[in-house]
C-alpha positions as CSV (number, residue, x, y, z in Angstrom):
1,X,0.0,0.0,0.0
2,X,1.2,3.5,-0.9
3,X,1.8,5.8,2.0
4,X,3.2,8.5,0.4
5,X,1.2,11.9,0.7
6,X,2.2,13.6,-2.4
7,X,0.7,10.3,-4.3
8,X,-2.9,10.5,-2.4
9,X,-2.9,14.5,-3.1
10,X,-2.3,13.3,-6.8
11,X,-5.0,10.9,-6.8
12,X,-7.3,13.4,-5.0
13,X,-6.6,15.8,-7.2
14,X,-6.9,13.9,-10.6
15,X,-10.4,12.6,-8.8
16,X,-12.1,16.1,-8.2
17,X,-14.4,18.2,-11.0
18,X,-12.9,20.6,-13.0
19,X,-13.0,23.8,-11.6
20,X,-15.5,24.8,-14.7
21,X,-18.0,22.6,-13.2
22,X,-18.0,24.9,-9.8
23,X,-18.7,28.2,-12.2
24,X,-21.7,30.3,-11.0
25,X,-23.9,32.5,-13.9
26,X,-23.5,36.3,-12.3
27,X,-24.9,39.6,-13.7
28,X,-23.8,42.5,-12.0
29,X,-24.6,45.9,-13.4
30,X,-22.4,49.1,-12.7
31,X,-22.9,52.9,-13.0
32,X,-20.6,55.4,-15.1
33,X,-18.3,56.7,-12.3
34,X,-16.9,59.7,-13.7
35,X,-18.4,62.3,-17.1
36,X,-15.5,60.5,-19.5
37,X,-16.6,57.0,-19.1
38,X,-20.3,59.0,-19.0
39,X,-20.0,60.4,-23.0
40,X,-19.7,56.7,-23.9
41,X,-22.1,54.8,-21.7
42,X,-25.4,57.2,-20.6
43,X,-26.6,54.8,-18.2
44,X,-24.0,52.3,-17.7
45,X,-22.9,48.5,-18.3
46,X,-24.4,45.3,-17.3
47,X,-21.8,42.2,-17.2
48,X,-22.9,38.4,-17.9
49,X,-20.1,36.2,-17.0
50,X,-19.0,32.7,-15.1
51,X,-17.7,32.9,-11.5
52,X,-15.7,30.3,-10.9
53,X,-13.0,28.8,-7.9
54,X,-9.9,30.3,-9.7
55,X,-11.4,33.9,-12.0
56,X,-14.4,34.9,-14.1
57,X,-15.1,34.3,-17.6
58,X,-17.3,37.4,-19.5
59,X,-19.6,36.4,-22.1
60,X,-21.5,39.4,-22.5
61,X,-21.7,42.7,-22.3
62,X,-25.2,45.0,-22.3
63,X,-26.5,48.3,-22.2
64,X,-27.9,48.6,-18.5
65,X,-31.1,50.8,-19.7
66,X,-31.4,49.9,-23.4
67,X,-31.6,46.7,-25.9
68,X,-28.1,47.0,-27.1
69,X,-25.9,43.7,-26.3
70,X,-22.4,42.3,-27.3
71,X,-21.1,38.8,-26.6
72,X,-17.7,38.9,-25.8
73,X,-15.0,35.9,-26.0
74,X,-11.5,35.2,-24.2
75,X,-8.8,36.5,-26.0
76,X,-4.9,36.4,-25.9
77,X,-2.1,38.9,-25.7
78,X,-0.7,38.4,-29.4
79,X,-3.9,38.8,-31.2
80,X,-3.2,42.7,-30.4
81,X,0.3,42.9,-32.2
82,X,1.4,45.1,-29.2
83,X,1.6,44.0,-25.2
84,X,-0.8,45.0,-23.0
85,X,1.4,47.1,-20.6
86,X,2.7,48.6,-23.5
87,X,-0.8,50.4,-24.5
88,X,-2.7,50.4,-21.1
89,X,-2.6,53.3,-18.7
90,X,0.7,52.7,-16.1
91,X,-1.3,52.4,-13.2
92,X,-3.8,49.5,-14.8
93,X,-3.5,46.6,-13.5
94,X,-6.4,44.9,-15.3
95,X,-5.2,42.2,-17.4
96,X,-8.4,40.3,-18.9
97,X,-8.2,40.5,-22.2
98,X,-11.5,39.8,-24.4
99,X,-12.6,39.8,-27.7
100,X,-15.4,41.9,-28.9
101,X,-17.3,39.3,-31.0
102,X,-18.2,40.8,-34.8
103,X,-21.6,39.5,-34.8
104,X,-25.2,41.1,-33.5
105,X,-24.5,44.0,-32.1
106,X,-20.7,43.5,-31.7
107,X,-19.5,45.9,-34.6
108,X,-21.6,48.9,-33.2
109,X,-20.0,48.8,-29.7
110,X,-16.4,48.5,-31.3
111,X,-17.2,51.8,-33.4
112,X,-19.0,53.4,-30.1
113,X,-16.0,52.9,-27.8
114,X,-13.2,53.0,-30.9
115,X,-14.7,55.3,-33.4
116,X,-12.6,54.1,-36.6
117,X,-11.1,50.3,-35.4
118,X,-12.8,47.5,-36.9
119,X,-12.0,45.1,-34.1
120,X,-12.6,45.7,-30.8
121,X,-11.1,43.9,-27.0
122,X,-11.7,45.2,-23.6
123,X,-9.7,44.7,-21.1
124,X,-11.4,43.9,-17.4
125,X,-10.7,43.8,-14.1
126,X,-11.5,41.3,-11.4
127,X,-15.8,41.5,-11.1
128,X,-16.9,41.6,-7.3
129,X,-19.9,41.8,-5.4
130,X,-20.2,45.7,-4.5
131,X,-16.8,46.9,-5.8
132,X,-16.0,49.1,-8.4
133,X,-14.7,48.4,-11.4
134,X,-12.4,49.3,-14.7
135,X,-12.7,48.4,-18.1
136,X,-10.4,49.4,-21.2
137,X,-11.5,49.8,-24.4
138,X,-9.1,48.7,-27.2
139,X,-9.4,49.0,-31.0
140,X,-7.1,48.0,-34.2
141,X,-5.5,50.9,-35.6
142,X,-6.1,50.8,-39.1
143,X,-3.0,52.2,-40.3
144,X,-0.6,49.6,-37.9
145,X,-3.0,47.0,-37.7
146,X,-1.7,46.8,-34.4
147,X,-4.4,47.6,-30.7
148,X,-4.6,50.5,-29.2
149,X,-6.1,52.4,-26.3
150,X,-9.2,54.2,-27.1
151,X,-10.9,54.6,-23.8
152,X,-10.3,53.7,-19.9
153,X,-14.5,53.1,-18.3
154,X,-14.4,53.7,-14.9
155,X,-17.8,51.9,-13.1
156,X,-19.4,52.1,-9.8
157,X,-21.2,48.7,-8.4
158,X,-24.9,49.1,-9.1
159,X,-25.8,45.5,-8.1
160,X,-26.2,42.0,-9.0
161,X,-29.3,40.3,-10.3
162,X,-30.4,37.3,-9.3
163,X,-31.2,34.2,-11.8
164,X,-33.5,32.1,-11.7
165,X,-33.0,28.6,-10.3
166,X,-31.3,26.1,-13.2
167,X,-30.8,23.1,-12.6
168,X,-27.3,21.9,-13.7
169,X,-28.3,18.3,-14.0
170,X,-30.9,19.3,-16.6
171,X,-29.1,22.4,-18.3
172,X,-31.3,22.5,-21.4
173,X,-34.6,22.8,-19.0
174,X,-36.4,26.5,-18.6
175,X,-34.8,28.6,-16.4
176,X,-37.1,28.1,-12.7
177,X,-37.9,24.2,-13.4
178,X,-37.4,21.8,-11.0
179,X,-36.2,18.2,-12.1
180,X,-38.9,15.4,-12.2
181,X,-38.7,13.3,-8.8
């Protein structure tokens, strides 16, 4: 018989869920905090995205008072053609990087928030229960090709919503269903 803990921590390890499997749906809405992030979002931004055990996933982003929405996708560093820290503010330390999706309503908030690009990221920071939060807006340069910074959104917590109860052993029934007994 093995007695060796680092073995049993392996096998406990290899034996739990994914840490996907522990993700919580969230919606928390936030307020323009200041008149710049204001000229671009009137009445502020409402955030659909995964909490999980080790981050947060965004998968959409909505107008908080009006039927505008953008789905948004994970995205990596090189896709900009520049670094991060080379085009964010010094201070930032937001470094979730997402793609703007080019579909629906996608293209419209790219030319809202980079008047000009084509593509479109934005960069978050962590999203917590009643805390404040940035959010950079990026867009290709069309004569580089290369990102850069078009805007830094500066939000105050508004609140979270709640969702209705989904079961996750039946994920394709209604939202507010309970399984059959």
């Amino acid at each position: 018989m093995l007695r060796k803990p680092a073995f049993w921590l392996l096998a406990l390890a290899l034996a739990a869920p994914p840490a996907v499997a522990f993700a919580a749906e969230k919606i928390f809405s936030y307020d323009p905090a200041n008149p710049q992030t204001r000229a671009y979002v009137d009445n502020g931004l409402t955030f659909i995205f995964d909490k999980g055990l080790l981050g947060f996933r965004v998968k959409e982003v909505l107008s908080t008072q009006a039927p505008a929405a953008a789905r948004v996708e994970e995205a990596g560093e090189k896709e900009l053609g520049v670094r991060l820290d080379r085009i964010l503010p010094k201070e930032a330390y937001e470094r979730a990087l997402y793609r703007i999706v080019d579909e629906g309503q996608g293209p419209a908030m790219v030319r809202a928030f980079c008047p000009g690009s084509t593509k479109g990221w934005l960069v978050f920071g962590a999203l917590r229960a009643r805390e404040d939060v940035t959010v950079h807006a990026l867009g290709d340069d069309p004569a580089t090709g290369k990102a850069k910074l078009c805007a830094s959104l500066a939000f105050t917590f508004r609140g979270e919503w709640t969702l209705p109860f989904r079961d996750p052993r039946q994920p394709d029934a209604p939202p507010g269903m309970r399984p059959a007994r």
